[in-house]
N, C-alpha and C positions, 0 to 999 in steps of 0.2 A: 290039845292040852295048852295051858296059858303058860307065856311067858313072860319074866319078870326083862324087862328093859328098863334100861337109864338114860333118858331123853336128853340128859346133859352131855353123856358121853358119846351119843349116835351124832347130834344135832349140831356141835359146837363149830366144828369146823367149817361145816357148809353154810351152817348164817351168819359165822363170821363173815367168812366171803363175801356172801350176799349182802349184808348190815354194810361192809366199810364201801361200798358206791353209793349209798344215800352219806346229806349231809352229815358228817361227824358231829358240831355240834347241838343239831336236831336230837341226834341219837344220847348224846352223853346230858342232858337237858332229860332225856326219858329214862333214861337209867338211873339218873342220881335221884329221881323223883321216886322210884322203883324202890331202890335200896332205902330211903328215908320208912318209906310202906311198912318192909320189914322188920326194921325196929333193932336192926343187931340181930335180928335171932335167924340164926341158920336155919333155913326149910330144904328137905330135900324133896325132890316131887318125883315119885315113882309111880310108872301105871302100867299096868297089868292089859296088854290089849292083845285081840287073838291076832296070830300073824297076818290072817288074811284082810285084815280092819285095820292092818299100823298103816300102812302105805294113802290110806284113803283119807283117815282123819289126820296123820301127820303132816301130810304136804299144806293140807289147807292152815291146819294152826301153827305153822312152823316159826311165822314169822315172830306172832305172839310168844313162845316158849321160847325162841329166844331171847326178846326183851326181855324174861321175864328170869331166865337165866344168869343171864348177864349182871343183873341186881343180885341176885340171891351170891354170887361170888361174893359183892360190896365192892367192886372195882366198877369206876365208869368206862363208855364202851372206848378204845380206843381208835386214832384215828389207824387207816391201814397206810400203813408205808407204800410211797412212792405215788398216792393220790391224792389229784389236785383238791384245793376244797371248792372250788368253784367251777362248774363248766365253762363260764364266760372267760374265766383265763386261761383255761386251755383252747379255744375257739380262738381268744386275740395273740397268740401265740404263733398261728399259723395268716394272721392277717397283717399285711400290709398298712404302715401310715402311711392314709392317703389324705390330700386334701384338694378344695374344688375352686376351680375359677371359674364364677360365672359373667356372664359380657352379653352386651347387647350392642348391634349397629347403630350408630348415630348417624344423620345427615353427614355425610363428606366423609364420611371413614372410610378407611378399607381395612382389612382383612391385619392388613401388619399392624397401623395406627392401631386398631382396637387391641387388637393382644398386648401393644407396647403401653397403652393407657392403665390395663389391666396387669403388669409386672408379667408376661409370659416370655418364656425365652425365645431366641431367634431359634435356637433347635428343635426347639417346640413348634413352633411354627411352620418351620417346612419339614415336621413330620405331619401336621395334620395334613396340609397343602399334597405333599405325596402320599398318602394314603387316602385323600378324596378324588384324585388325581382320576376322570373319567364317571365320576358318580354325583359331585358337588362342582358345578362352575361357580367359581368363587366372584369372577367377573362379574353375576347375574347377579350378586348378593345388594340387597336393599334394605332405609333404614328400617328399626323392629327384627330384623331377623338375629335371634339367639345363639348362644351355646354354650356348654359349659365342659371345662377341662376337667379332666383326674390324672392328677401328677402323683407319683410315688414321694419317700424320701429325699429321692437324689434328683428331684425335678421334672424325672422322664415323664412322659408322656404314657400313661393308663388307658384311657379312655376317651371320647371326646364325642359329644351330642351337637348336632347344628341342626336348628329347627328353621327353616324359609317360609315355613306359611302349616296353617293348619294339620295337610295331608303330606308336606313334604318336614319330613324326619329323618333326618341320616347321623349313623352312628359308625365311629371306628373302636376297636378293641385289640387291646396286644393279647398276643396267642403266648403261650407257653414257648415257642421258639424265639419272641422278641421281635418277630415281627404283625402287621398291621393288617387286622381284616374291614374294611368297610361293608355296607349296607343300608339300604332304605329299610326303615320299621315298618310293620306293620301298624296302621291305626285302626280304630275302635272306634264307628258312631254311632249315636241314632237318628234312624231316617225317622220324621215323624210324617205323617201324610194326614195333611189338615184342609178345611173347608173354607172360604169368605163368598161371601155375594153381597149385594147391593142395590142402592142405586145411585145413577148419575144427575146430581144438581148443577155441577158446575163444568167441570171435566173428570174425565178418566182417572188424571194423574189424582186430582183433587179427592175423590173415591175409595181409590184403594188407598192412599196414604191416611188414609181415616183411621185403616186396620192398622199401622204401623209399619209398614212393611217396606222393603229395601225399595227403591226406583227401579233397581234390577228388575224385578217382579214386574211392575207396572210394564215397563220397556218390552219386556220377552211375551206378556199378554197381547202387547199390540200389535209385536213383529206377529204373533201365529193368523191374526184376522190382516194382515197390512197389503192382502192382495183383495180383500174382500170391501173393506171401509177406511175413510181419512177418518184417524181420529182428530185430525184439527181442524176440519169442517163438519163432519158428520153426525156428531155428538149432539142430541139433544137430551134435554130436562126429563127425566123418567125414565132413559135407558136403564136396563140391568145389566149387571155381569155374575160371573158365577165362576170359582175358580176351584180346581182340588190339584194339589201341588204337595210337594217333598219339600222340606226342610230340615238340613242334616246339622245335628249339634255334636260336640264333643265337649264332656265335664259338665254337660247343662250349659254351655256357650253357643249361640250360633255360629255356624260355618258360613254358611252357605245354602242355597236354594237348590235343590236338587231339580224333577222334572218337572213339569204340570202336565197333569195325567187329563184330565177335562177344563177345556174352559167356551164357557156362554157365553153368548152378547146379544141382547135382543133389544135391536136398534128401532127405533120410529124410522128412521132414512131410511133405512136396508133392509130389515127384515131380522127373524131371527139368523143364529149364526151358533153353529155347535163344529167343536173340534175336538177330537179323541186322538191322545199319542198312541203307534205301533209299530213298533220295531221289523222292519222287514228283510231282517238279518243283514249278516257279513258286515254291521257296522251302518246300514243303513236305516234311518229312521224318520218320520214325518205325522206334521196331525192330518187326521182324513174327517171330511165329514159320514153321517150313516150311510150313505148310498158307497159310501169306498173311493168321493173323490178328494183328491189331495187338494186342501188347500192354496198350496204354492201358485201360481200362477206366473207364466212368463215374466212380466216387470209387474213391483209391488205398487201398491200405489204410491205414497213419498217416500224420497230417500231420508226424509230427515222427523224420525219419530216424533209425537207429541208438540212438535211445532205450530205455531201461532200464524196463521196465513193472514198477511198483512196487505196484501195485491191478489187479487184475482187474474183470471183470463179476460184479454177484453181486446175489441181491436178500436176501442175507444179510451185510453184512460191519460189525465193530465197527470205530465210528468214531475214530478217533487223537484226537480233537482235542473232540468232544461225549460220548466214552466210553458211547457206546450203540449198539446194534446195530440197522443199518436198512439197505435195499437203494442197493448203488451201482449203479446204472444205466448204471457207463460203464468207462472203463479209463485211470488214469494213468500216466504215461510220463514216468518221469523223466530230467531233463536240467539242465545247468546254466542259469542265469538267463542270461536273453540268446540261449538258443538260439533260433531261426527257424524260426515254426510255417507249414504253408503250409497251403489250404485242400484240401480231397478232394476237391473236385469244384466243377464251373461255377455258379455262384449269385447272390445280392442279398445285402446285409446288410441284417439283418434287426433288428440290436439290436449296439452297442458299447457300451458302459458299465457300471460296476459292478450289480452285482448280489448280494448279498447276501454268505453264505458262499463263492459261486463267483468274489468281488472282481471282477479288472477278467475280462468276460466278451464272448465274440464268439459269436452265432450266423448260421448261413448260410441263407436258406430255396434249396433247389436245386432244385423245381420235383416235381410226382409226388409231393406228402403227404412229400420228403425233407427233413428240419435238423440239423445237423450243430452241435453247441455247446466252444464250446474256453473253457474257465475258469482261474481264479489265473495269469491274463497278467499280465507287468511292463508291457506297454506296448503302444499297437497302430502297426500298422504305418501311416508316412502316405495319406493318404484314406483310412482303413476309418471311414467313417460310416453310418448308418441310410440304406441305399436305393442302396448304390454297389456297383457291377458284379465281381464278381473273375471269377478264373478259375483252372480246377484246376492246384495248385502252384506259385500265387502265396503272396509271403508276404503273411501278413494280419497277425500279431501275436508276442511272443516271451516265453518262458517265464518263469514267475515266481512268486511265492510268494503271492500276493495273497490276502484272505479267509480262511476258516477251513483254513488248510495249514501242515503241517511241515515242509517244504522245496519246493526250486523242483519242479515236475513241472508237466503238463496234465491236465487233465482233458479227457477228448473221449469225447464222445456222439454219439449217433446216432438217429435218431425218422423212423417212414412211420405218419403220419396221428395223430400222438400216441402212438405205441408206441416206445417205447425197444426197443432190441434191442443183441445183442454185435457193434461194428462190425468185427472181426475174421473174425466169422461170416457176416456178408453176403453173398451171391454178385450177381454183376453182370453183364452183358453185355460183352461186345468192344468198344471204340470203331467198329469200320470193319473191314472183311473185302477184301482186294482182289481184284480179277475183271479178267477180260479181257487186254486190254494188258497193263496194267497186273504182271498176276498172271502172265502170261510173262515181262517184263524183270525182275520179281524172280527166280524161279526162275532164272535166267537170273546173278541177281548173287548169289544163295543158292549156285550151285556154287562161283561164282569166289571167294566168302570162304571158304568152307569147304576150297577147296583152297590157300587164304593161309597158315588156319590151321594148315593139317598142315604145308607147309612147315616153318614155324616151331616144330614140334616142340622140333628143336635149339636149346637157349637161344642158343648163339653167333650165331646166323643172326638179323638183323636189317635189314630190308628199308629202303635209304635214298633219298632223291629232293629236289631242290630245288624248291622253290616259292617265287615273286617273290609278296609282299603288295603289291597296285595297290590303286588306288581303284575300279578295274573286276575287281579278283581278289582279294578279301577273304577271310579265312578265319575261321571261329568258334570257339571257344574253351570248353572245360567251366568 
């Protein structure tokens, strides 16, 4: 049986309700629009719906009959007491005026200077200082490193960001109790893993820097071949190389060079030459050629990369500097002053200090009648003293002019049992051979690079991927 209902009377209360959380003036802007509709004339709207139909069509047009209601009174809709008309001021209500100092290190600053340049208080100050206290050494801070303060009203100390380099980000934050939690952030890059080859007209360095690319790159290519070929003698006109390497960006910026995953060298000297990275756990890793030998070799061939050999081996050569003719015993490698000599191989030191026409001098004893002598250094590296440990392609000392020389270069020799010999000429054993397991998971990561590499044939094609830097997912850097 039909029932006669009054939608005004069921309805008013509950879209009241409902109507005064939307904007008030949105609402009273549709009602006075509404009432204008009507004309002054009173309309009552009555509908006859079966009980088991009101519930289904009233909910959905609720909202409408009541706009539509609300007119028909002639009163616009009113605001509801005790609500805000805006949520943005209920929301700054509950927030904090804060404001931000941001600072950059400059040459000769420190840590106080800067905050004092930037109006920070001394309270401020050794609240960051104690709350970095074991997570930020402030000592280590260099120019270019950032950060920026969030001070409340009364000055305190909010928040504070210090950024040292790309992947090191550290933030503190006050807790609801008042006091300070520090933390290293997590960062966000992409690794890209991209392709170059070539070839060699002039050098190495000259080659790759064609592509654009950091000297890093160049350097770390010729450390992986530096037991196999001199790139400062060895290099001829038509060598190729061939490189597939990681490059990590953050915001579209470069960071940094990640690994090189494959790199070729197919020398006229030497021969070809192929190197695959493989991680052989617990931290250890190295490039192996296919047959699964390691690269590395006992002593590398020079300590002083991409160097200019300016004197050969010879037990005949006239002296620049004594203008007499007597045997050089070894091969100079010219560089500018300051460049970074590393050792050839695992030893003691056996002697730092000047030494006559050879000025300031470093020899290595490495064990098997082998000593290796690096002469006319500017300076030695810290701890190289008589009896201290190195290890091959550490740096030990840097180029320099010292003693009877005409410009900056090395001198380095080479001695088994007292015998000088041409350390270019040397041959050497393999560091490590891998077998087993082992020599399965490589082959195994020897096809999957080498099907990387082909991929990437096509310059365009550039293989992309994110990876999060934690403190449990670190990544390394050339």
């Amino acid at each position: 049986m039909a029932k006669e209902i009054n939608i005004s009377s069921v309805f008013r209360k509950t879209c009241k309700a409902v109507l005064s959380r939307f904007c008030p003036p949105c609402l009273t802007a549709i009602s006075r629009g509404v009432s204008r509709f009507r004309n002054s004339t009173k309309r009552h709207l009555v509908f006859f719906l079966n009980t088991s139909h009101f519930l289904t069509i009233g909910v959905s047009l609720a909202l409408v009959v009541a706009f539509f209601l609300y007119a028909v009174d002639g009163n616009p809709i009113p605001e509801a007491p005790g609500v805000n008309t805006y949520a943005a001021g209920e929301t700054e209500e509950f927030l904090p005026n804060v404001r931000e100092i941001v600072g950059e290190i400059r040459p000769g600053d420190s840590l106080t200077s800067s905050f004092r340049s930037n109006g920070v208080e001394e309270e401020v100050r050794q609240s960051v200082i104690s709350a970095f206290e074991g997570v930020v050494n402030f000592r280590d801070m260099k120019p270019n490193d950032r950060y920026t303060l969030t001070l409340d009203d009364d000055g305190g100390l909010v928040k504070c960001l210090y950024e040292s380099g790309p992947l090191d980000i550290h933030a503190i934050e006050r807790t609801a109790e008042g006091s300070y939690r520090a933390k290293k952030l997590d960062v966000s890059l992409d690794c890209r893993t991209i392709k170059v080859q070539g070839k060699v007209e002039s050098s190495l360095f000259a080659a790759l820097s064609a592509f654009r690319e950091d000297p890093r790159l160049v350097y770390s290519f010729a450390d992986i071949f530096a037991s196999k070929i001199d790139f400062n003698t060895e290099t001829r006109f038509g060598d190729t190389f061939e490189l597939v390497f990681e490059k990590y960006y953050k915001d579209n910026q470069f960071v940094g060079y990640g690994k090189i995953l494959v790199a070729r060298y197919d020398s006229k000297e030497v021969g070809p030459l192929e190197a695959f990275y493989f991680d052989r756990g617990n931290g250890v890793n190295a490039y192996f050629d296919q047959k699964g030998y390691e690269l590395g070799e006992s002593f590398i061939r020079s300590p002083v990369p991409m160097a200019r050999v300016s004197s050969g081996f010879s037990y005949n050569r006239y002296h620049p500097v004594l203008n007499i003719v007597r045997p050089h015993l070894g091969v100079d490698l010219a560089a500018p002053t300051g460049t970074p000599i590393m050792a050839t191989s695992d030893g003691r030191v056996n002697f730092a200090g000047w030494k006559g026409g050879y000025g300031k001098q470093i020899i290595l004893d490495h064990g098997g009648g082998y000593k290796t002598y690096y002469g006319h250094l500017s300076r030695f590296a810290s701890n190289i003293k008589a009896g201290a440990k190195v290890y091959q392609k550490q740096i030990i000392g840097y180029v320099g002019s010292t003693g009877f020389s005409t410009g900056p270069h090395l001198d380095y020799r080479m001695a088994q049992n007292g015998v000088f010999a041409n350390p270019f000429n040397v041959k050497f054993r393999p560091r490590s051979q891998l077998a087993g397991t082992q020599l399965v998971q490589f082959r195994q990561e020897f096809q999957s690079l080498t099907q990387l590499a082909r991929s990437l044939d096509d310059p365009k094609i550039i293989l992309v991927k994110n990876v999060v830097v934690t403190r449990n997912n670190p990544i390394s850097m050339l």
